[in-house]
N, C-alpha and C positions, 0 to 999 in steps of 0.2 A: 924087291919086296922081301922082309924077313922075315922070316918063321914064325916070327911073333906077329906080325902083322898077318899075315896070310890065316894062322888059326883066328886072331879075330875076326876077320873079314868074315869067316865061315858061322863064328856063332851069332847072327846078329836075324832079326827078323825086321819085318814090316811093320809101322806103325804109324795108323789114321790119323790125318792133320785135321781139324775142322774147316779147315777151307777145301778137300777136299782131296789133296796131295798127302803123299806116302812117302816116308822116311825108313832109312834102314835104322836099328838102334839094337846095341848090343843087347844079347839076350841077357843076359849079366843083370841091366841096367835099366830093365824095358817098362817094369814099374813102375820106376822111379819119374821118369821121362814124361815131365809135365806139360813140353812142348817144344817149339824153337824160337831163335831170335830173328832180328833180320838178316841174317848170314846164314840162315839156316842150321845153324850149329846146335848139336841139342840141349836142353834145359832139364837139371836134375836139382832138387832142394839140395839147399846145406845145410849137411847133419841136423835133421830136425826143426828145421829153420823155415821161414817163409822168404829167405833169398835165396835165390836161382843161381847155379854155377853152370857157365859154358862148357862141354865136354870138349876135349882136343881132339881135330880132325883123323890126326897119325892115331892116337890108341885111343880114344873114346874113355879118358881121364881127364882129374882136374888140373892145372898147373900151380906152378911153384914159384917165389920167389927166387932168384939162382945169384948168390955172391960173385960166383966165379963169370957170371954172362954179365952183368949190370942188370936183370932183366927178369923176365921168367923162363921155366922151363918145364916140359913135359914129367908128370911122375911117373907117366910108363915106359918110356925112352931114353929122358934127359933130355932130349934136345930142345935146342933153345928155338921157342914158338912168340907169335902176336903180346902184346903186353895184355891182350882183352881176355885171356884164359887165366892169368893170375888175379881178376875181378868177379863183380858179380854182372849177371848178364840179367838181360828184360826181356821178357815173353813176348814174341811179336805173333806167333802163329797157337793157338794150345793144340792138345791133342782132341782127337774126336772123342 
């Protein structure tokens, strides 16, 4: 794990699912966090927006389109992740 990942890992708290299940979500980001999908990935608006963007597993960011992958890729890492993070996602769980 690296250094970047390990201090995220640490700033992150708990957050009430309305079915009843608890989610970690960055503290950064915990406002934001209108709920999850059915992957349980979390859901954050875009910019201002009433669409939902999946956060990346690895950094708890959105992704990218990537020329150099064919694909997407992570904004906190680079690395190249699911094509479902460079879209918008669908609220399957909200929060409590």
């Amino acid at each position: 794990m690296t250094e970047k990942r390990r201090a995220a890992a640490a700033d992150t708290v708990d957050l009430a699912l309305a079915d009843g299940r608890s989610v970690r979500a960055p503290a950064a980001f915990v406002d934001q966090v209108v709920g999850v999908d059915a992957d349980n990935d979390l859901l954050i608006p875009l910019d201002g927006t009433d669409h939902l963007v999946p956060l990346t597993p690895c950094c708890s960011t959105s992704g990218k389109s990537s020329f150099e992958c064919s694909g997407v890729i992570c904004r906190g890492c680079y690395e190249e992740i699911d094509n479902k993070y460079g879209g918008l996602g669908t609220l399957a769980v909200p929060r409590a």
